[in-house]
Structure formats: C-alpha cells, structure tokens
DOVOFI-990189 format. One record per residue (C-alpha): x, y, z. Coordinates in Angstrom, 1 decimal. Example, Ala and Ser with C-alpha at 12.3 -4.5 7.8 and 13.67 -1.06 7.14 Angstrom:
residues 2
       x       y       z
    12.3    -4.5     7.8
    13.7    -1.1     7.1
//
This chain:
residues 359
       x       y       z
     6.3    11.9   -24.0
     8.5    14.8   -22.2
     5.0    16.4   -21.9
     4.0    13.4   -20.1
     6.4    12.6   -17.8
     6.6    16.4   -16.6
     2.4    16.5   -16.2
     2.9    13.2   -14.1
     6.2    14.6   -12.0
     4.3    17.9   -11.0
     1.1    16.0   -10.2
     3.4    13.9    -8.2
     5.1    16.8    -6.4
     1.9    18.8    -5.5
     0.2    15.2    -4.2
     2.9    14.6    -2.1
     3.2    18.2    -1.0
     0.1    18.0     0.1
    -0.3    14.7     2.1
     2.7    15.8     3.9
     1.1    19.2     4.7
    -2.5    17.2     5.4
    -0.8    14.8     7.7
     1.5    17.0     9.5
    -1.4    19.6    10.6
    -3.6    16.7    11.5
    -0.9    14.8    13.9
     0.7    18.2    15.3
    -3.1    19.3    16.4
    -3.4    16.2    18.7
    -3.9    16.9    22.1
    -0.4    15.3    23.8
     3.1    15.9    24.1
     5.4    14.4    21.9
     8.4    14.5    24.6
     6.2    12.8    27.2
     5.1    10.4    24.9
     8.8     9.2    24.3
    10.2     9.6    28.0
     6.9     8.5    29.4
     5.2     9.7    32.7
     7.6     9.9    35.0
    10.2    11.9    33.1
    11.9    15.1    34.8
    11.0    18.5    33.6
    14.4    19.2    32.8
    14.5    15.8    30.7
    11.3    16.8    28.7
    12.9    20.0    28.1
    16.1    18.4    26.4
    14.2    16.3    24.6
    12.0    18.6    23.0
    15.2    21.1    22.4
    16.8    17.9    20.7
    13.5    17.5    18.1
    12.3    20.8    18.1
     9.2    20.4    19.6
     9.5    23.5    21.7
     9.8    25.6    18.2
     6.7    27.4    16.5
     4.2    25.4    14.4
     5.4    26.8    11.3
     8.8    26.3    11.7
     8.1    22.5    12.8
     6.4    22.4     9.1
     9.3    24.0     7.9
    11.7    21.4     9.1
    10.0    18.7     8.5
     9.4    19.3     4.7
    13.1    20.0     4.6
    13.7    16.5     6.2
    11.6    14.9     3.7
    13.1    17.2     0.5
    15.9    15.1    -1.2
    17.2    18.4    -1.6
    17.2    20.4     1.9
    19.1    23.0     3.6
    21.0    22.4     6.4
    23.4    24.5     9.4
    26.9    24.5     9.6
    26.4    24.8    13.6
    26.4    21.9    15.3
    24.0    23.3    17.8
    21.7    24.3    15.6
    18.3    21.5    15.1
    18.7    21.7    11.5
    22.7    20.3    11.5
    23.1    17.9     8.8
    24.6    15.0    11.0
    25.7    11.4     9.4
    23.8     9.8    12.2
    20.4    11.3    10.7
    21.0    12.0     7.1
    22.6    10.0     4.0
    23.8    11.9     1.6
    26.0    14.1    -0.3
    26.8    17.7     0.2
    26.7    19.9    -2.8
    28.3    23.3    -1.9
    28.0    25.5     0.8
    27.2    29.3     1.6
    27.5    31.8     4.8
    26.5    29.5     7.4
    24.6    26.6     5.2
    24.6    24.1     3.0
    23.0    22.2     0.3
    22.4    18.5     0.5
    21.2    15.4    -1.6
    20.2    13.2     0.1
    17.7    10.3     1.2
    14.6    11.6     2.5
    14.6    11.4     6.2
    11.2    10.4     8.2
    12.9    10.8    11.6
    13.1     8.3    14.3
    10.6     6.1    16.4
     9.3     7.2    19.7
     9.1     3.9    21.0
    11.7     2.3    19.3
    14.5     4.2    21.0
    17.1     5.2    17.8
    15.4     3.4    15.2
    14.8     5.1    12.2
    11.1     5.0    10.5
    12.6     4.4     7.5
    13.9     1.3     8.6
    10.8     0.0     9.9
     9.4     0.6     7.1
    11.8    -1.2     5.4
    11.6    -4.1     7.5
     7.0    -4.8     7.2
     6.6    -3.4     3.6
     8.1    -6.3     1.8
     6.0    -8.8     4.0
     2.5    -6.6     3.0
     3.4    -6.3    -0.6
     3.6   -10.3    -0.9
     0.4   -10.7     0.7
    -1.1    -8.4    -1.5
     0.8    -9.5    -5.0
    -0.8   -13.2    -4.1
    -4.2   -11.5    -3.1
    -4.2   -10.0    -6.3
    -3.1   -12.9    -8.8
    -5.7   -14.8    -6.6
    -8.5   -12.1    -7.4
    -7.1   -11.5   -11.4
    -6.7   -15.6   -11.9
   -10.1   -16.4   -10.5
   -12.0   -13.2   -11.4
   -11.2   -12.7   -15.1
   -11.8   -16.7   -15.6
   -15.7   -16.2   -13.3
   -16.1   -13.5   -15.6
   -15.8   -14.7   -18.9
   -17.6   -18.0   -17.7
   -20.6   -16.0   -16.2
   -20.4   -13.6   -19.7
   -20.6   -16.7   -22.1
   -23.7   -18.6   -19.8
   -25.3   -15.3   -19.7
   -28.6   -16.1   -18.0
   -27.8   -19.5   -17.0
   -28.1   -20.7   -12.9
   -24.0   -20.8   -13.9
   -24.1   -17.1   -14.1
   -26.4   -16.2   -11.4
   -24.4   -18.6    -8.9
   -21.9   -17.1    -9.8
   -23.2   -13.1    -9.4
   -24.9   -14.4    -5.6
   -21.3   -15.4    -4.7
   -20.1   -11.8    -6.1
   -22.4   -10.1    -4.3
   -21.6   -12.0    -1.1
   -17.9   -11.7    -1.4
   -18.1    -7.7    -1.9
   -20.6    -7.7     1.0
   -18.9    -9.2     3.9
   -16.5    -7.2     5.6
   -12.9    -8.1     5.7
   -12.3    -8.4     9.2
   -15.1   -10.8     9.5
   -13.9   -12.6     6.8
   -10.6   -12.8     8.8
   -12.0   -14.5    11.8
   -14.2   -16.7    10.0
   -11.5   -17.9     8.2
    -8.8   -18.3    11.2
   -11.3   -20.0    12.8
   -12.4   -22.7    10.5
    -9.5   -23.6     8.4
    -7.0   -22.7    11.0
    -8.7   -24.5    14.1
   -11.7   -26.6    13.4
   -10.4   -28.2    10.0
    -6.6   -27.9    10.9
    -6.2   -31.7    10.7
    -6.7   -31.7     6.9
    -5.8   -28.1     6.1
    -2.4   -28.0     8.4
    -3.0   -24.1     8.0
    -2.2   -21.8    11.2
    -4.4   -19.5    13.0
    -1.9   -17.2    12.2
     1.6   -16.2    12.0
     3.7   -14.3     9.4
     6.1   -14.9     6.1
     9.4   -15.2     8.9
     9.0   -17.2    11.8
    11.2   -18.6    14.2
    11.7   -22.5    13.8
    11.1   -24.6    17.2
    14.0   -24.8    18.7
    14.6   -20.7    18.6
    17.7   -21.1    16.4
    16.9   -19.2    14.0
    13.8   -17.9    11.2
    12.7   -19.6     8.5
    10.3   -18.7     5.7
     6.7   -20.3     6.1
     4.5   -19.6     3.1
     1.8   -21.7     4.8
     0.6   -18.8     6.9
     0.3   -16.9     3.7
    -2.4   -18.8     2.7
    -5.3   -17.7     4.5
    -4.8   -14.0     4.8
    -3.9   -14.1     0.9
    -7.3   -15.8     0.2
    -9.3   -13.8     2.9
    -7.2   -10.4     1.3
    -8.5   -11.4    -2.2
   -12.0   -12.2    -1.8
   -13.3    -8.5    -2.4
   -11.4    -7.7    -5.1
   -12.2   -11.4    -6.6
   -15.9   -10.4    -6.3
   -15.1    -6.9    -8.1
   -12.9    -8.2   -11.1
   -15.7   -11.0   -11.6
   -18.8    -8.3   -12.3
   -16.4    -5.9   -14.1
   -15.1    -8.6   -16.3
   -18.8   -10.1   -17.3
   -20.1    -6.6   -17.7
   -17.5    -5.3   -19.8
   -17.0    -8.5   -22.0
   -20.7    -8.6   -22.5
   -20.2    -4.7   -23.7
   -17.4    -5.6   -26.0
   -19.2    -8.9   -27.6
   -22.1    -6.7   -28.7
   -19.5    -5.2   -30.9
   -19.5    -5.1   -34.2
   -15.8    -6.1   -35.0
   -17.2    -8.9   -32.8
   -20.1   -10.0   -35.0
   -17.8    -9.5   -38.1
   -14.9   -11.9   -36.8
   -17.8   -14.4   -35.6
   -19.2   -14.0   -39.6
   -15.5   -14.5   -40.9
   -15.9   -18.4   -39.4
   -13.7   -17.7   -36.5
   -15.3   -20.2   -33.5
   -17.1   -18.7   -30.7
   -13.9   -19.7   -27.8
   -10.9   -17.7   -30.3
   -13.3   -14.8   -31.2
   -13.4   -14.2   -27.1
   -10.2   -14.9   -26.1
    -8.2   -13.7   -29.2
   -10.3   -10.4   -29.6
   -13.1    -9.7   -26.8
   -11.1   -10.4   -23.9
    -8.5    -8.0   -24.1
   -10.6    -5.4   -25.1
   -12.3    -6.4   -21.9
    -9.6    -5.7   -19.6
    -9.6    -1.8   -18.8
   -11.8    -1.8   -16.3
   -10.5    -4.8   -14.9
    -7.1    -3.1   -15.0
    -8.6     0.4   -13.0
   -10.0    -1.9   -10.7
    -6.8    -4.0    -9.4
    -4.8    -1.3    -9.2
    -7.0     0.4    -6.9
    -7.0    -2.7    -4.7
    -3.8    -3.1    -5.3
    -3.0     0.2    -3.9
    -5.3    -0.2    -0.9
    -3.7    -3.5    -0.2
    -0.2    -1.9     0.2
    -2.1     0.4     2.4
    -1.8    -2.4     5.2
    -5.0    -4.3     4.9
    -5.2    -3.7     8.7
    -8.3    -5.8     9.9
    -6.4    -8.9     8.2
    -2.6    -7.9     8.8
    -4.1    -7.7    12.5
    -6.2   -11.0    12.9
    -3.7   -13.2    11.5
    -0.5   -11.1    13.0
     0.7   -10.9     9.9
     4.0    -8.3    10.1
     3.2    -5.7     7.7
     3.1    -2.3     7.3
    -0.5    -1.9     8.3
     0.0    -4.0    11.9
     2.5    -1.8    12.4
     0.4     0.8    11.9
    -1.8    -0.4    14.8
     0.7    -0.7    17.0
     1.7     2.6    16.4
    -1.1     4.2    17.0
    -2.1     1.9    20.3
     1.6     3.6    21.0
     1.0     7.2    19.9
     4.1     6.4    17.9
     3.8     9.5    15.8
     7.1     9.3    13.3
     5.8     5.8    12.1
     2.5     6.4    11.7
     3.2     9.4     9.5
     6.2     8.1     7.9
     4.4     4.9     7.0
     1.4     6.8     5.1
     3.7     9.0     3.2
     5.0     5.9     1.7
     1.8     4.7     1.0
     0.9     7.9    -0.9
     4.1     7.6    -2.5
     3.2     3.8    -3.6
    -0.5     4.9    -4.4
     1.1     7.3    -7.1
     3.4     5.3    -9.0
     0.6     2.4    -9.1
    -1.7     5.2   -11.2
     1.3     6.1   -13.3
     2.4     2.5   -13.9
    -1.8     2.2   -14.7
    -1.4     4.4   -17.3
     1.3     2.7   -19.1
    -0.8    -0.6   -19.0
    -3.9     1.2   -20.9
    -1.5     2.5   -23.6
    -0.5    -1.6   -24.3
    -3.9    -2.2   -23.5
    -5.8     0.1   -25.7
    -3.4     1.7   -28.6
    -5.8     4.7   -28.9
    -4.9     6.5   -25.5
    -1.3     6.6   -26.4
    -2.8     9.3   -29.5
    -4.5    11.2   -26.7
    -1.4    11.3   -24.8
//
C-alpha cells in the first residue's frame, strides 16, 4: 500500500509539473502583451511599465517560469523585501511561514494562480471557485443519466442478443456517439425549450442560480439543469450501452457462468448476481473518462445553454485574452483529471479482487 500511494504521488507530481511547464510555454509564446491586455489600448507608457514591474512581466522567460512554479508550490520561497516581486504579501498568499534565512523565507501555503486581468483584483482561484461547483452538478447528473440508462440498455440489448430490441437499441448508440454535442445542444434548446415549451416548461437556457423576477434576490432552478444534463449525457449513454452489452456478452460465455446456470440458479439472478458485476470494468474506465472530460467544461453545452461553469468561463476568457484564468482553470482540471484515475483504481480493486494482488 505505501508502495502505492508513493507510485501514485510521484506520477502526480511529474503530471502536474509538466502541464504547468506545457501550459506556461504555450500561453507566454503568444504574440501580445500581458500589461496592455489588462490596461487596454489607451494606457500610458509609464502605466504599462508599472504594471509589468508589479507582475513581472518585464523579467526573463525563465525567471517568469521560475515564479510562477513557486506561486503554484505549496511550499515556495519568498523575499523579505517588500520591493522585491517575490514578497510573500497577505493580500496574495494564505499561508504560514515556516522559518526564515538571510533575506528569505519558507512558506506553506495555498497554491496561488494569480489574479484576473479582466476582473480587476479577483483572484483565479476564486473564480474558480465560484463555476466549478455549477459544472461538476451538471456532469454528476450527466453521468448517473448515462450509468442509469446505459448499464440498464446494456444488459437489455445483451439478454435479446439478435433481436430488432438489440439492434434498435445499437442504431440509437451509434447515433448518440455520432452527433456532435454542440449540435445536440441546439437541437435540444430549440425543441424542448421553444417549440414544445408549453408542455415541457423547460428554458432555452439559463444556469443552477438565477435571479427571481423581481431582482431580489437568486434562487436555485434545477429546471434549467435538465436539458444540458440530458444533452451532456447522451454520448457517454451511447458509450456505456455498447461497453456494457459487449462485455456482459464476454462474461456470460463464462464458464462460472454456465456452471451457476447448471446449479438451477434462473437465468435474471445468474446475470445480475454474478455477470453483471463482473461486467462493470469497462464500464467503470469509461465513465471516469467522461467524467473527467465533463469537469473539463463541456464548453459547446456550458455555452449554448449559458450554463455558468468552468468551461463558459473558459470562453469568455479566452474571447478576453484573460490569461491567469484560462491557465489557472486547466491546472485544476489536470488536477481533477488525476484524482478521478486514482479514485478509478480504488473502484477496480472492489470491483475485481484480483488487481488488489497485482498491486
């Protein structure tokens, strides 16, 4: 186990070490100046110049790198001078400092993603913290939508192997992992939203929090999580559904299968006592991904139906050239693809006993 868990926290490490080298390069080679893109075009020189002392954008490459990894480090180094850019100031940095030597000191602390460009004194982190909750409910209900109505498709289209049941049900697979999500999006808006909003009552769009109609005040509206939810889960629906008849055809063929089935047991509690759990790895590798990919904004659907999540605000920040957030926001998102493979990994261990001896 101690093997384990320090395999998974130096995969971790050198992942995240790497994104934030990956991203850093890749946003610091864009043509455009960071100071002009906060102060906007008709800024001073002498402005520009204090802004870019104040973030250290007029600082070497490397150094920039350097910085910024030691912003992001829950254990950094920072200056005792106050004029110096790294200063550990309270305004910036939560945290506690551990001891102290010539001129530095060591800190614990929160890892810092800096401020927003646009968003004059907001801090990405709380951004962040403001459109991830809203994205990770629309994709926990995409995702019990897609597991609920998969795994059940699956195991019906398993059992009628053959039948027009099962191939109805594989056209509609096919389909659903064919059409693109955005069109989905519209489609959807558009017909449940506007044409059949007399019986449905469903909105075009809007997000979890809305402001009621007088203005006093937000609510919470689970209505307009319906049809980004169900447009979210159709793909992964259509995934779970051929995964979950392919592998539960596999595991039937087995023969602790055949010997349970020769022991009396009926056909319905030989597949849902033995075969479909069995049948669930895949199934498993499959959501998580999703799941992960979800987090990652779903941006055509976030978009179309304005919901507020991480992955509009993405958009936004890019229409913006609102740097900070946009790198800030898929650190995070690295950070929440990792811990989704690692809590994976736990599942196949309940799932399957035998991986827990390879481990």
């Amino acid at each position: 186990m101690i093997r384990y868990i320090l395999h998974k926290t130096g995969y971790t490490i050198l992942t995240l070490f790497g994104v934030v080298s990956v991203i850093f390069l890749l946003f610091n080679v864009l043509p455009g100046d960071p100071a002009q893109m906060m102060l906007g075009q008709n800024e001073s020189e002498e402005q520009l110049a204090v802004v870019r002392k104040k973030y250290g954008f007029d600082l070497p490459l490397t150094a920039q790198y350097g910085y910024y990894v030691n912003d992001l480090s829950p254990i950094s180094f920072h200056s005792l001078r106050p004029d110096n850019f790294c200063f550990y100031s309270e305004d910036k940095y939560t945290g506690i400092r551990l001891f102290t030597f010539f001129d530095n000191q060591v800190v614990l602390k929160y890892p810092y993603l800096r401020e927003s460009f646009q968003k004059t004194g907001k801090k990405v982190s709380s951004v962040i913290a403001e459109t991830l909750p809203n994205t990770a409910v629309l994709a926990v209900f995409s995702i019990l939508i897609a597991l609920i109505i998969g795994v059940f498709l699956g195991i019906i289209s398993a059992v009628k192997k053959g039948t027009w049941i099962d191939q109805g049900i594989q056209l509609v697979s096919t389909l659903g992992m064919s059409v693109p999500s955005f069109f989905s999006a519209i489609l959807f808006a558009w017909l449940f939203g506007f044409v059949l909003h007399k019986y449905t009552h469903l909105p075009m769009t809007g997000s979890l929090y809305q402001l009621d109609d007088f203005g006093e005040g937000i609510h919470l509206n689970l209505k307009n999580l319906v049809l980004p939810a169900l447009v979210l889960g159709i793909r992964p629906l259509a995934v779970v559904s051929q995964l979950m008849r392919n592998s539960l055809l596999e595991v039937l063929s087995q023969d602790y299968i055949r010997t349970a089935k020769a022991k009396g047991l009926s056909t319905t509690k030989v597949i849902y006592k033995h075969a479909v759990k069995n049948a669930l790895n895949p199934v498993v590798t499959a959501i998580s991904g999703w799941f992960a990919s979800m987090l990652a904004g779903a941006v055509f659907v976030e978009y179309v139906f304005g919901w507020n999540g991480i992955g509009k605000e993405i958009v936004d920040a890019l229409n913006t050239s609102d740097l900070p957030i946009v790198m800030g926001a898929v650190l995070v998102i690295a950070l929440l693809f990792i811990g989704i493979n690692i809590f994976v990994d736990i599942i196949y261990g309940w799932l399957d006993p035998r991986i827990k001896l390879i481990k």
